[in-house]
C-alpha positions in Angstrom: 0.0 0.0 0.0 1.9 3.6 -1.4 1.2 5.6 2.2 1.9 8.6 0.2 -1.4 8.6 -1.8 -4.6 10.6 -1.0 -5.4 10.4 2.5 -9.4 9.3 1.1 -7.3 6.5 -1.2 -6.0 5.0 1.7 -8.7 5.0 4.0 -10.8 3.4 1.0 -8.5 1.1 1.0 -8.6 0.0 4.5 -12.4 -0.3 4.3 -12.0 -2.7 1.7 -9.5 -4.8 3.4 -11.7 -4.3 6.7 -14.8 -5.8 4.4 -13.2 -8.8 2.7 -12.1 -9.3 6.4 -14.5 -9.2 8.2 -17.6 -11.2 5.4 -18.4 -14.5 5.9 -19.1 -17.3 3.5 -22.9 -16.4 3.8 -21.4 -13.1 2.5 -22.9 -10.8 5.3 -20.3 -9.2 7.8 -19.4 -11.0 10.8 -18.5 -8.7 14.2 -17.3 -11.3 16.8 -15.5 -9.1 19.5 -17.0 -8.2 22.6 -15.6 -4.2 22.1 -15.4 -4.0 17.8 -13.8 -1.1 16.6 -15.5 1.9 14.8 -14.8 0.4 11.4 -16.3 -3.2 12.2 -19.1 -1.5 14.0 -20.1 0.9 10.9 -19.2 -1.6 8.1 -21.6 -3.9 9.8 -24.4 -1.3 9.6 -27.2 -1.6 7.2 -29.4 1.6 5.3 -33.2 1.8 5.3 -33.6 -1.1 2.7 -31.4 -3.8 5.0 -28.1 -3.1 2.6 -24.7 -2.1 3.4 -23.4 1.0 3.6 -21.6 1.9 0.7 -17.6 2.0 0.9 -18.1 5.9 -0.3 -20.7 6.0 2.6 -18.7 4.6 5.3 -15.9 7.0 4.0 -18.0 9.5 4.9 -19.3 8.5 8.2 -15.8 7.7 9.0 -14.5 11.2 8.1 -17.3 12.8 10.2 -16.5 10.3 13.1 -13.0 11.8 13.1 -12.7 15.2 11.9 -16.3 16.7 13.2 -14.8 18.2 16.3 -11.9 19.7 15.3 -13.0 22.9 14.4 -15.3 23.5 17.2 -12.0 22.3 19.3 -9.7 24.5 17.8 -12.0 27.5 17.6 -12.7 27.0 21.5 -9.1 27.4 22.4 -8.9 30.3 19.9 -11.8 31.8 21.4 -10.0 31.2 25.4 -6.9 32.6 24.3 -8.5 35.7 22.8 -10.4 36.6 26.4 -7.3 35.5 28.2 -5.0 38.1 26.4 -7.9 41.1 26.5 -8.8 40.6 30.0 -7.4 43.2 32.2 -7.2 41.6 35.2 -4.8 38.7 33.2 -2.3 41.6 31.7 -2.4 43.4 34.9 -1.1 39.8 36.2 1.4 38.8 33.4 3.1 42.5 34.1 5.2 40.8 37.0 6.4 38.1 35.0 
């Protein structure tokens, strides 16, 4: 596997390892450990209709699973520093350092 190659590529490619893995002979995907990981736990989920989730899909879920609070993260320490820098009280503070 080139580890260099798109970030999405490689993940794809995981999930497809993950599936052939994890499917059974009755081809349906087989979760035997008592704490799965994310991956076995999502490529094991079905849509509305009782299918799987679409490689693209679990991409996506995936993605969402690991990237969704990063922003709000980093825009909350942001946000702290800001107020910690324009507070008075904190410069007053810092001036006998």
């Amino acid at each position: 596997m080139n580890f260099c190659a798109r970030p999405a590529d490689f993940v794809g490619e995981v999930i497809r390892e993950r599936r052939r893995a994890l499917t059974g002979p009755d081809g349906k995907i087989h979760v035997d450990s008592k704490r799965p990981a994310f991956l076995d736990l999502i490529l094991s989920a079905t849509d509305d209709d009782g299918k799987p989730l679409s490689d693209r899909a679990i991409l996506e879920e995936t993605n969402t699973f690991m990237f969704a609070g990063h922003g709000t993260a980093s825009r909350r320490a942001c946000t702290t520093q800001s107020r910690i820098d324009t507070n008075c009280d904190v410069a007053y503070l810092r001036s006998f350092t």
